[in-house]
C-alpha positions as CSV (number, residue, x, y, z in Angstrom):
1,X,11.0,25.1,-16.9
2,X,9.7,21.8,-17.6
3,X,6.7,21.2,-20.1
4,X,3.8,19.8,-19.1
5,X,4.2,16.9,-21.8
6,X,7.4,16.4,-20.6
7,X,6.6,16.4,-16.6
8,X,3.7,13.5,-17.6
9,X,6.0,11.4,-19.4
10,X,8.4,11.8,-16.5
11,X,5.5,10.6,-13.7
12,X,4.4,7.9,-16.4
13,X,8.3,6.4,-16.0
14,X,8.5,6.6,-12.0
15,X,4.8,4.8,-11.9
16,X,6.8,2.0,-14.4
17,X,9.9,1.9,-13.0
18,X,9.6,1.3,-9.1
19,X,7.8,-1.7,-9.2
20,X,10.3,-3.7,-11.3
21,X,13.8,-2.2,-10.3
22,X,16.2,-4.5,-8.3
23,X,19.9,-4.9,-8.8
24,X,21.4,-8.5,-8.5
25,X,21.3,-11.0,-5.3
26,X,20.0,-8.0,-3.1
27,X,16.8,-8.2,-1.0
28,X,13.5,-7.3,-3.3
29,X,12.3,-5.2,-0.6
30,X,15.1,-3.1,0.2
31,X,16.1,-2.5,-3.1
32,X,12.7,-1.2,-4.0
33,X,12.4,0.8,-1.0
34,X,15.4,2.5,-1.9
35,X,14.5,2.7,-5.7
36,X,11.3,4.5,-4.6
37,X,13.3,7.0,-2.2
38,X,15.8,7.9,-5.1
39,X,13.0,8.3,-7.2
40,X,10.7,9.8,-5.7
41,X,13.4,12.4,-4.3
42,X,13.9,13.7,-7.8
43,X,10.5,13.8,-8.6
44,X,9.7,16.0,-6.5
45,X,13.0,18.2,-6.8
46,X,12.3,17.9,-10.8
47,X,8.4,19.1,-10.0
48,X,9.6,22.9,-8.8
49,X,10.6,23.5,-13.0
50,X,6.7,23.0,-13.5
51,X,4.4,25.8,-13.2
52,X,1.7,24.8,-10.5
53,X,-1.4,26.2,-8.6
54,X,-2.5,25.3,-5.2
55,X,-5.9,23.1,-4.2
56,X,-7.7,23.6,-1.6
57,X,-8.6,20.6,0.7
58,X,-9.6,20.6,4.4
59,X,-7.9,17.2,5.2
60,X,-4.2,18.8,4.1
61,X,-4.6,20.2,8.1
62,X,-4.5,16.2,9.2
63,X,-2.2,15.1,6.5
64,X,0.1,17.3,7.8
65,X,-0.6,16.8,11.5
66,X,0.3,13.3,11.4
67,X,4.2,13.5,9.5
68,X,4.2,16.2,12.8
69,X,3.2,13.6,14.7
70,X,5.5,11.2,13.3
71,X,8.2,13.2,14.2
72,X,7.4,14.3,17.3
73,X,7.2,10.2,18.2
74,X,10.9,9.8,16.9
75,X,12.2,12.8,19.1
76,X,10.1,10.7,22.0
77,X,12.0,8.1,21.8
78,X,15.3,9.6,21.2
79,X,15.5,8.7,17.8
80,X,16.4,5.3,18.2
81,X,14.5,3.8,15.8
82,X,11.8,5.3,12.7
83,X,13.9,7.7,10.7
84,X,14.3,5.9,7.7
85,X,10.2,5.3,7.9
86,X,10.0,9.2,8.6
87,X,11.7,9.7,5.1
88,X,9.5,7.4,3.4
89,X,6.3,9.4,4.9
90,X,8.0,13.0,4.2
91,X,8.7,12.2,0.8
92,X,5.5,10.4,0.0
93,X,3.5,13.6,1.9
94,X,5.8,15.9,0.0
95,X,5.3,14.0,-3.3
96,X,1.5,13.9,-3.0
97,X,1.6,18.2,-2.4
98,X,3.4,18.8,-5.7
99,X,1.2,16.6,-8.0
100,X,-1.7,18.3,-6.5
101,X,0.0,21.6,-7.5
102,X,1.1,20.4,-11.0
103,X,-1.5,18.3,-12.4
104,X,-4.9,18.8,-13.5
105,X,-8.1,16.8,-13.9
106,X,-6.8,16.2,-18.3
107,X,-4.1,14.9,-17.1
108,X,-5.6,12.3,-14.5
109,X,-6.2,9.6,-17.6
110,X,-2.7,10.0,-18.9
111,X,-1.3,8.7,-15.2
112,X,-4.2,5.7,-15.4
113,X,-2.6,4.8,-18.8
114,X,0.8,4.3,-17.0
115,X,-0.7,3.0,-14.4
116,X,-2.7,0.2,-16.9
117,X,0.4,-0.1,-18.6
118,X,1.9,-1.9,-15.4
119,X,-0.9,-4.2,-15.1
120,X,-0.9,-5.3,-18.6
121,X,3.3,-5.6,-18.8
122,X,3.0,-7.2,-15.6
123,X,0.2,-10.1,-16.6
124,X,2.5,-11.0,-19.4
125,X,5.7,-11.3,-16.9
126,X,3.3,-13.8,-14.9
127,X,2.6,-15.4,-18.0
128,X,5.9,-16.0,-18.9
129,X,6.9,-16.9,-15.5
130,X,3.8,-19.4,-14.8
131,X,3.7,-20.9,-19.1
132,X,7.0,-21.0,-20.4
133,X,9.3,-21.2,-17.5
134,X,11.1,-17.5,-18.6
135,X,11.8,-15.3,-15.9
136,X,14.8,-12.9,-17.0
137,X,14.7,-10.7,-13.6
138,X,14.6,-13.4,-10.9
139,X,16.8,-16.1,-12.3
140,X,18.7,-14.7,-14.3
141,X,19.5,-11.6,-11.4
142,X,20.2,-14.7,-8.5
143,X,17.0,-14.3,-6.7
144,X,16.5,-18.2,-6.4
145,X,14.3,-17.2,-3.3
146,X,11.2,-15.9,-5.7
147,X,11.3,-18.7,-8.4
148,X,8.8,-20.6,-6.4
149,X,5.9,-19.0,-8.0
150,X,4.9,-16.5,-10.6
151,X,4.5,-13.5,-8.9
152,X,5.5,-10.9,-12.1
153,X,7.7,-7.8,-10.4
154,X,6.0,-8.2,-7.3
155,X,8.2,-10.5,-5.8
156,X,5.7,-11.8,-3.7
157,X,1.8,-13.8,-4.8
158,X,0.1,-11.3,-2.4
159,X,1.7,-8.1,-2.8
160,X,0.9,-9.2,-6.6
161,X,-3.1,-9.5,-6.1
162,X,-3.2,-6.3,-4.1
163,X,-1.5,-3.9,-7.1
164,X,-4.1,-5.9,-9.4
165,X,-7.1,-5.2,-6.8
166,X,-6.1,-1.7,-6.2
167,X,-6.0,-1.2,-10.5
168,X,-9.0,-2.9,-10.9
169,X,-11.7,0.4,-11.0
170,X,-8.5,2.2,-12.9
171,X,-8.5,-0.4,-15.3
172,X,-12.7,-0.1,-15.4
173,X,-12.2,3.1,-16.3
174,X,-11.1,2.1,-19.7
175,X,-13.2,-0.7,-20.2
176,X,-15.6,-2.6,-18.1
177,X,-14.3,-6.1,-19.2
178,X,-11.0,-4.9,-18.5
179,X,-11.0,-5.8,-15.1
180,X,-11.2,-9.4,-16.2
181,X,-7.1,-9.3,-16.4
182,X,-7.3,-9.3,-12.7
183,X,-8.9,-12.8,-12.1
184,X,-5.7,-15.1,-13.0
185,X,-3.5,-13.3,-10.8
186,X,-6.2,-12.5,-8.1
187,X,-6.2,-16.7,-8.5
188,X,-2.4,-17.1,-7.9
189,X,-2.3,-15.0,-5.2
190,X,-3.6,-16.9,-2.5
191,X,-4.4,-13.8,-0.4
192,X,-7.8,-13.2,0.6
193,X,-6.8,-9.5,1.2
194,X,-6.8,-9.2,-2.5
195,X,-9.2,-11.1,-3.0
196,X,-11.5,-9.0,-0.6
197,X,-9.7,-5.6,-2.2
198,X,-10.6,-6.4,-5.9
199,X,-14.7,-6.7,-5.4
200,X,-14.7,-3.8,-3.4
201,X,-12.9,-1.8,-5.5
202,X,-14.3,-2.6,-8.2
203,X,-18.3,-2.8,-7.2
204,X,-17.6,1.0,-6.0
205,X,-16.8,2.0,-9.0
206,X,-19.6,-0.1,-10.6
207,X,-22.1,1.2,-8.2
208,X,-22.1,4.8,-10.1
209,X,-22.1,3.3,-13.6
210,X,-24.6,1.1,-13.4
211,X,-26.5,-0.1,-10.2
212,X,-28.3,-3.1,-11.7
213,X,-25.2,-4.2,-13.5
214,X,-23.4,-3.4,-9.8
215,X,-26.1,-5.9,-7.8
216,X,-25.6,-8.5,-10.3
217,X,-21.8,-8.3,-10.7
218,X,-21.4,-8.6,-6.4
219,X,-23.6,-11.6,-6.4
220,X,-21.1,-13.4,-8.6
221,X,-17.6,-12.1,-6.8
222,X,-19.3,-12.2,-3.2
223,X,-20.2,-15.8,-3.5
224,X,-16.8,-16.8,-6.0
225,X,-14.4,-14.6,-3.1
226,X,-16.1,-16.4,-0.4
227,X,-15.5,-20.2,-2.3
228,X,-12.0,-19.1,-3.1
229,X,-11.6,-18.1,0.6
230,X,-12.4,-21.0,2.7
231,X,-11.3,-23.5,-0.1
232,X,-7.6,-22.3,-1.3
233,X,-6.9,-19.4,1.7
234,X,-7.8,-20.7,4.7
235,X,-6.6,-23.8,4.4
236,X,-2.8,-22.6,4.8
237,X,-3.7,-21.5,8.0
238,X,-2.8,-17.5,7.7
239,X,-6.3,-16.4,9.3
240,X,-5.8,-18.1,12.0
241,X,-2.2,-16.9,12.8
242,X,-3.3,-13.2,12.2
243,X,-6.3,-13.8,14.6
244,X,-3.6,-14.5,17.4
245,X,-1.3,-12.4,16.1
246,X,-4.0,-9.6,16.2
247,X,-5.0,-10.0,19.9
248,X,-1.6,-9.7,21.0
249,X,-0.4,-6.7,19.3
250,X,-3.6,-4.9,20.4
251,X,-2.4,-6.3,23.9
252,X,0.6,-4.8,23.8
253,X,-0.4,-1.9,22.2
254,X,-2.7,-1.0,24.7
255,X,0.6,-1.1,27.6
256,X,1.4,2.7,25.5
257,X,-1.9,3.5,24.5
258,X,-1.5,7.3,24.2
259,X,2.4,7.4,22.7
260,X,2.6,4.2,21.1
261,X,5.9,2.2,21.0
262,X,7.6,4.7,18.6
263,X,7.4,4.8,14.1
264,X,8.8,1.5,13.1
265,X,9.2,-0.4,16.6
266,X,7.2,-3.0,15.6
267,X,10.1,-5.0,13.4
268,X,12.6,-3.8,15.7
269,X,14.5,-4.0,19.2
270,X,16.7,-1.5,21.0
271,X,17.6,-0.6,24.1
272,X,17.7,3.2,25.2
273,X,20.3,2.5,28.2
274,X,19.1,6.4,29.4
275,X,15.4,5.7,29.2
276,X,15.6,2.1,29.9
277,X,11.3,2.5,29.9
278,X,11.2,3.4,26.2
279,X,13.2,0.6,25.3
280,X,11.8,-2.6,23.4
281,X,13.4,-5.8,23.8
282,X,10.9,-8.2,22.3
283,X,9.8,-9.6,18.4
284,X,6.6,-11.4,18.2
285,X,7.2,-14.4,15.5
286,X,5.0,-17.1,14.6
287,X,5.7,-21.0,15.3
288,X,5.7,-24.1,13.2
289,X,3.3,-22.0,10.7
290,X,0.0,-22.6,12.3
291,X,0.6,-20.8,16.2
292,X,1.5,-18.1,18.1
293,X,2.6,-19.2,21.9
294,X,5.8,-17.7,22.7
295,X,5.9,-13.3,22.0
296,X,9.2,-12.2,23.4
297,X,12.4,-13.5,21.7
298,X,15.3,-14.1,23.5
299,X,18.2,-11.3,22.8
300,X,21.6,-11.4,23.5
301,X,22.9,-8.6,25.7
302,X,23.9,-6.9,22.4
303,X,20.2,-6.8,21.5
304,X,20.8,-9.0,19.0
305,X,19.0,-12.1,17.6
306,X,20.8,-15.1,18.8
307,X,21.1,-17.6,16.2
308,X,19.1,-20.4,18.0
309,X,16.6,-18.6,17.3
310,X,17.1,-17.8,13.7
311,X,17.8,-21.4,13.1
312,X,14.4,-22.4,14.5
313,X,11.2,-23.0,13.3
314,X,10.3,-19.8,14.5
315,X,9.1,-17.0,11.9
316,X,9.6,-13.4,12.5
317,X,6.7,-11.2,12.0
318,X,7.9,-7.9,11.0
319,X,4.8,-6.6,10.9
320,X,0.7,-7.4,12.5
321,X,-0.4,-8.0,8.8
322,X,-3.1,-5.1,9.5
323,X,-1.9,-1.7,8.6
324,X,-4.9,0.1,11.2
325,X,-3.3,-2.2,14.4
326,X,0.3,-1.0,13.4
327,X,-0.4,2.2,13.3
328,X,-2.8,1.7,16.5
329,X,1.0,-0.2,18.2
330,X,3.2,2.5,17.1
331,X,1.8,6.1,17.1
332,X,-1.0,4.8,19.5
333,X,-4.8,5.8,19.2
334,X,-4.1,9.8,19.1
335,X,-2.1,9.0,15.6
336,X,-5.0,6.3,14.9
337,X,-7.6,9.1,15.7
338,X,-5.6,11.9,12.9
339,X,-5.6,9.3,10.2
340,X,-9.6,8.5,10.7
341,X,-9.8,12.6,10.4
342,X,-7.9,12.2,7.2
343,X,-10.6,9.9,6.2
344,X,-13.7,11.5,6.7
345,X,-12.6,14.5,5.3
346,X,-12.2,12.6,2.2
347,X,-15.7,11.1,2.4
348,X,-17.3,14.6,3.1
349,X,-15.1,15.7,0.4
350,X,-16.3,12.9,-2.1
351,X,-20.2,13.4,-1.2
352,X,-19.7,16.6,-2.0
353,X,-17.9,16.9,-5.7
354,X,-19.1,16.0,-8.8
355,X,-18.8,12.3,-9.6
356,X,-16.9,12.2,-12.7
357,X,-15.6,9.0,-14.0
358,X,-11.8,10.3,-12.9
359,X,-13.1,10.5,-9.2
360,X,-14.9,7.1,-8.8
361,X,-12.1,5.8,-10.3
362,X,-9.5,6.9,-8.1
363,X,-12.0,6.7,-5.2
364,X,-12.3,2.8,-5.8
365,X,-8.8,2.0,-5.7
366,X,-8.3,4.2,-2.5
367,X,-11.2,2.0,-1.1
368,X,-8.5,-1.1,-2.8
369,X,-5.9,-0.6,-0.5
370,X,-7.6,0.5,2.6
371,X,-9.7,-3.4,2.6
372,X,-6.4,-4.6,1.5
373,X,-5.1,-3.2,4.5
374,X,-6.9,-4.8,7.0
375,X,-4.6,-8.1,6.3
376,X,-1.8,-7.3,4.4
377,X,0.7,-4.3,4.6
378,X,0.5,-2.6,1.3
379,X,2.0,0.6,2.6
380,X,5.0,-0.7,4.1
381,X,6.0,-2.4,0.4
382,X,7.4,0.3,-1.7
383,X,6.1,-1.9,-5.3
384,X,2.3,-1.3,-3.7
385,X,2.4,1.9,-1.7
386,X,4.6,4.3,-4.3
387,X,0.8,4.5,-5.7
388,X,-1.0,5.8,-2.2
389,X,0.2,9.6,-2.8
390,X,0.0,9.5,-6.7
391,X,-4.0,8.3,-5.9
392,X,-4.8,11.0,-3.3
393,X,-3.1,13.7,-5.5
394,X,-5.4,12.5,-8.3
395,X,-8.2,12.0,-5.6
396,X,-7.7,15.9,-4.3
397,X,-7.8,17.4,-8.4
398,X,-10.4,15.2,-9.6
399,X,-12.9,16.5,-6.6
400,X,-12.1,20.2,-6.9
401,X,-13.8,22.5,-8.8
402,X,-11.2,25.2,-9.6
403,X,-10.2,23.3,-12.9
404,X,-13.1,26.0,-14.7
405,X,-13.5,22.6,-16.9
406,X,-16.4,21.7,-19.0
407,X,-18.3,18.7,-17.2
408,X,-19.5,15.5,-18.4
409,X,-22.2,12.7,-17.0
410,X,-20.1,10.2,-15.4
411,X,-21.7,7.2,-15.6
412,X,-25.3,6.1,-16.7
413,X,-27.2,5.0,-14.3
C-alpha cells in the first residue's frame, strides 16, 4: 500500500509535470497530450495501493451518462473518428473517481500548494523569457515556432492567461494580494477569455470573504478588463472571426441536431464509404485573419488536404473557440443537455454545503474555466484541462460532509 504522504507528493509531481513536459522538435500539443495520458494512466493505476472511501454526489449519474454517451457516438459512427478523445475523457472521468475516493478535505490545501507552485515557477519562466532573453525549453529544445513571445510552459499567450485566471481564487486562498501575480501575464496574453476568466473567478471567491471589498474590487477589474478589451484584444480582429465562425458551426450543427457529427469531427474529415451520410468532408478555416467566406475545403479523393490549400492564406480552425458550441456540433443538444445536468447538480450541490474557504476556492476556478470556455478551448489543451478533474474531485470532497471534520468560519463577511 501507498502512504498517504507519499500518494500527495505523487499528485503534487503530476500537477508539476504535465504542463512543462515536451521532448525535442515535437509538436507542444501532442506531446503534452500524450504526457497527460501516460501520466495520468499511472495515476490512477498507482491510486488502487491507497486506501479510499466513496462520496456521494448526485451529478456522478450525469458524469457518467455522458463518457456513455461519448461512446455510444463513436459506435454511431463506426468509429471513424473520436477514440483517442474517448481516452482522454475515460481517463480524466476515471481520474476524477479515484481522487474523490482517496483524498480528503486536509489534503485539499496540499494540492493548491502544487497547484501555486506552477503559477509562481511559471511567472519566473515568463520573466526570464520576456527580461533576459533565457528560454532553456523552447530554444534550446528547437521549438523556434514559440520564441515569438513569453508564454512560460504554456506554449501559447492565451492558454497562458487561462491557467493564471483559472489559479487566481486558488492563489486567493493563500493570500488576497496573491492574485496580483496574475496581472503581468493576464497582460501578455492578449486573450479576453482570460481576461474575462480571472475577474470572475476571482470576484466569486471574493464575494464570500468580503462583500464590500468584492463591490469595490469588480469596479476596478470590470472597467480595467473592459479598457484592456477594446484597446489591445479587439483590435487583432479575433471577436470578430469567432462571431462568424460561431454562426456557422451552430449552422451546421443544427443539420445533426439530435446525434451530432460524432466526438472529435470538428478538426477532422473522413469518409465512411458504407454510410456515405455519416461522412464529413469539410474544414471550416479562417481567411486572410480578419474573415470567414469560404466553409468547405477542397479534398482530394484521398480525403486529404491538398496542398494549395495548405499553402494559402487560409487558416485551419481546428476547433469553434467555444467549448459549449463544440460540444453542441459534436454530441448534439442531447450531450449539451447531460452536461447542463452535470452543472446544476453542482450548483444545488454548492447552495447546499458549507462554504469553507476550500470550496469557494475550488468553486471559483471551476467558474475560471467555464467563462474561459466560452472563447477559448481550455479542455481540449492538455497544459489547462489536466486541472478540470483534479478541481471537481476537490469540488465533490470539499462539499461533503462525511469528512466528521471540525468546521471553521470561512470567510468574514
Amino acid at each position: 500500500m501507498i502512504a498517504k504522504k507519499t500518494w500527495l507528493a505523487l499528485i503534487s509531481i503530476y500537477i508539476m509535470l504535465i504542463p512543462c513536459f515536451f521532448y525535442q522538435a515535437a509538436n507542444l500539443r501532442t506531446v503534452q497530450e500524450g504526457a497527460f495520458q501516460m501520466a495520468t494512466i499511472t495515476l490512477i493505476f498507482l491510486s488502487f495501493c491507497v486506501t479510499g472511501q466513496n462520496r456521494a454526489f448526485s451529478g456522478n449519474k450525469w458524469i457518467i451518462a455522458f463518457g456513455v454517451y461519448c461512446v455510444g457516438s463513436i459506435i454511431y459512427y463506426n468509429f471513424m473518428v473520436g477514440t483517442t478523445k474517448l481516452l482522454n475523457i475515460f481517463i480524466s472521468l476515471l481520474l476524477y473517481i479515484r481522487l474523490t475516493q482517496t483524498l480528503n478535505k486536509k489534503d485539499i490545501k496540499h494540492i493548491f500548494k502544487a497547484i501555486a507552485a506552477v503559477c509562481v515557477i511559471n511567472l519566473a519562466y515568463i520573466l526570464s523569457q520576456k527580461f533576459l532573453n533565457f528560454d532553456p525549453i523552447y530554444r534550446m529544445m528547437g521549438q523556434k515556432e514559440y520564441l515569438i513571445e513569453p508564454v512560460g510552459f504554456m506554449g501559447l499567450r492565451a492558454h497562458m492567461g487561462i491557467y493564471f485566471a483559472v489559479c487566481a481564487p486558488i492563489l486567493a486562498y493563500f493570500s488576497r494580494l496573491l492574485p496580483a501575480v496574475c496581472l503581468f501575464p493576464l497582460y501578455l496574453s492578449v486573450s479576453t477569455a482570460a481576461v474575462a476568466a480571472f475577474p470572475c473567478a476571482l470576484l466569486f471567491a471574493e464575494w464570500f470573504r468580503r462583500r464590500i471589498w468584492c463591490v469595490a474590487l469588480a469596479v476596478v477589474l470590470i472597467a480595467g478588463g473592459a479598457w484592456y478589451v477594446v484597446k489591445v484584444d479587439n483590435p487583432m480582429g479575433m471577436q470578430t472571426t469567432r462571431v462568424t465562425m460561431w454562426q456557422d458551426t451552430l449552422k451546421m450543427a443544427m443539420i445533426k441536431p439530435l446525434t451530432g457529427w460524432g466526438i472529435d469531427s470538428f478538426r477532422c474529415t473522413w469518409n465512411d464509404a458504407n454510410h456515405p451520410q455519416k461522412g464529413k468532408n469539410y474544414a471550416f478555416f479562417r481567411v486572410n485573419n480578419d474573415t470567414l467566406k469560404d466553409k468547405n475545403m477542397i479534398l482530394s479523393d484521398d480525403q486529404v488536404v491538398k496542398r494549395e490549400i495548405i499553402d494559402s492564406p487560409k487558416d485551419f480552425w481546428d476547433n469553434p473557440h467555444c467549448e459549449y458550441l463544440q460540444v453542441i456540433y459534436e454530441l448534439g443538444i442531447p450531450g449539451f443537455i447531460i452536461l447542463l445536468m452535470v452543472l446544476s447538480h453542482m450548483i444545488v450541490r454548492f447552495r447546499r454545503a458549507f462554504k469553507s474557504k476550500e470550496l469557494i476556492a475550488v468553486s471559483g476556478a471551476i467558474i475560471g474555466f467555464l467563462v474561459a470556455s466560452t472563447t477559448q478551448f481550455p479542455f481540449h489543451v492538455a497544459r489547462i484541462g489536466y486541472l478540470f478533474p483534479i478541481l471537481m474531485a476537490l469540488f465533490v470532497i470539499a462539499s461533503s460532509d462525511d469528512d466528521n471534520e471540525e468546521k471553521e468560519v470561512a470567510y468574514d463577511r
